[in-house]
C-alpha positions, 0 to 999 in steps of 0.5 A, a space after each residue: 715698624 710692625 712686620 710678620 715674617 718667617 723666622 730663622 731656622 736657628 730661632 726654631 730650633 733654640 724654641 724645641 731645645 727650651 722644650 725639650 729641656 722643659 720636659 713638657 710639663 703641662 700639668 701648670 699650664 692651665 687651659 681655659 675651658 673649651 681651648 682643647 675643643 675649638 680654637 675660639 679664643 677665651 680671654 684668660 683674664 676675662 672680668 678681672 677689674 683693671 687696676 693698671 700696670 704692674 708694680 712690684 713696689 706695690 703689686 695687687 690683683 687687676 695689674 697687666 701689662 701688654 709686650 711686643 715682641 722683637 729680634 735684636 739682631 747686633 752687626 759685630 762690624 760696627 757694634 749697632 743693634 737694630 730691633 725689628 717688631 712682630 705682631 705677637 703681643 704678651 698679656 701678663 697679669 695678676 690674677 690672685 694671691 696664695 699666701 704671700 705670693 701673687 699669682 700670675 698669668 701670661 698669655 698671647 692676645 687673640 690677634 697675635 701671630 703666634 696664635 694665628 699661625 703657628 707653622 709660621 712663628 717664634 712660639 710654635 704649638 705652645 702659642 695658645 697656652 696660658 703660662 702661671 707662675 708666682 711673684 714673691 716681693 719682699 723689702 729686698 727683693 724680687 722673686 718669680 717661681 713656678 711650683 713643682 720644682 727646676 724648669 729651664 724654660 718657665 713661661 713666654 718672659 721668664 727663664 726658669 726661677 729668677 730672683 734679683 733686688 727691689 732697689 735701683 742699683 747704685 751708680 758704681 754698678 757696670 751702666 748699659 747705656 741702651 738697655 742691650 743683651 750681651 752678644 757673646 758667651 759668658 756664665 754667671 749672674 749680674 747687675 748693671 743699670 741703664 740711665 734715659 732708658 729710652 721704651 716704646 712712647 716712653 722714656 725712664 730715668 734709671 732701671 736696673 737691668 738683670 742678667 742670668 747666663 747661667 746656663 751658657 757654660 753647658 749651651 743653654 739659654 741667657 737671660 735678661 730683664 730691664 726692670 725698676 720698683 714702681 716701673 716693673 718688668 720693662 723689657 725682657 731677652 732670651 740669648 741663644 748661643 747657638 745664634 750669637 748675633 740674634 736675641 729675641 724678647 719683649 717690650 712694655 707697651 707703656 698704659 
């Protein structure tokens, strides 16, 4: 079920701490032309051929994919978590290649309520931008980075610069039946995976799930990505540590 409503006040606030710690770097969020002067909204992907969903087996320019955005709100009673959907919808795409690296571009479509309604959403003042960052794949692995040094918070999916292995993980790996964030505190990076992952109309065999949660130790943010070779990013979370029972992320919409 899609539903808009007003967000938790602990949602608002875990935004302006992202923020703050960014430190505004606006120098790599490009604008389209004529976003400052009016809120008319410029396709920032407009003309590029569409050569379907993202793969980081075999990326190439023309590749988006589109995400809906959900809170998982865990009942620590019985151990449920239930998603709810939002109308905020992510385009990401890649749009080009320096060097060996491919360039990506993030953005939320026009009919998003981020971008509507600001005063009323997850993403505030920063619903309007156009996030880049790059993609580095190599045989062994797979790594997403903005230029320009350490950023906590680096686009609307990603946490800061993240690298993790091209290759399904083998079974004697944690399994994470459901594919769920962890709801508690605890630092680090690992690996687990998930078996009949079931996605929005979509169900994948096996995908490796990421976490980095890191910055847990010092109250930051954590970190996960659902993802496989041929299948790219299938889901993404953000932890907020200051609201253990909440987490909020995206889901593939699958083409």
């Amino acid at each position: 079920m899609i539903v808009v409503g007003q967000k938790s006040w602990g949602l608002f606030c875990f935004l302006g701490w992202l923020l703050m710690l960014a430190g505004c770097a606006y120098h790599d969020i490009e604008e389209p032309p004529g976003a400052v002067i009016d809120s008319e909204f410029i396709d920032p992907i407009q003309g590029l051929p569409d050569e379907g969903p993202i793969s980081f087996q075999e990326p190439k320019v023309g590749q988006r994919n589109a995400y809906v955005f959900f809170e998982a709100a865990y009942t620590r009673s019985t151990g449920n978590v239930d998603l709810q959907y939002y109308t905020d919808t992510l385009v990401i795409a890649i749009t080009g290649k320096e060097s060996s690296n491919w360039i990506v571009k993030e953005f939320l479509t026009k009919s998003s309520n981020s971008r509507l309604h600001p005063e009323n959403s997850f993403w505030g003042t920063v619903a309007d931008s156009v996030f880049l960052s790059e993609l580095e794949v190599d045989e062994n692995s797979v790594h997403i980075f903005r230029q320009g040094g350490y950023r906590p918070a680096i686009t609307f999916s990603f946490l800061a610069e993240q690298k993790f292995p091209l290759s399904l993980v083998p079974d004697n790996f944690p399994e994470n039946p459901g594919g769920l964030p962890f709801f508690s505190l605890g630092g680090g990076q690992w690996l687990e995976y998930v078996k009949n992952f079931v996605g929005i109309n979509k169900t994948y065999s096996k995908l490796n799930i990421f976490f980095d949660y890191r910055w847990i130790e010092v109250d930051g943010p954590g970190f996960m990505c659902v993802y496989g070779p041929e299948d790219g990013m299938v889901r993404t979370t953000w932890f907020n540590p200051w609201v253990r029972d909440e987490v909020v992320g995206w889901d593939v919409i699958p083409r």
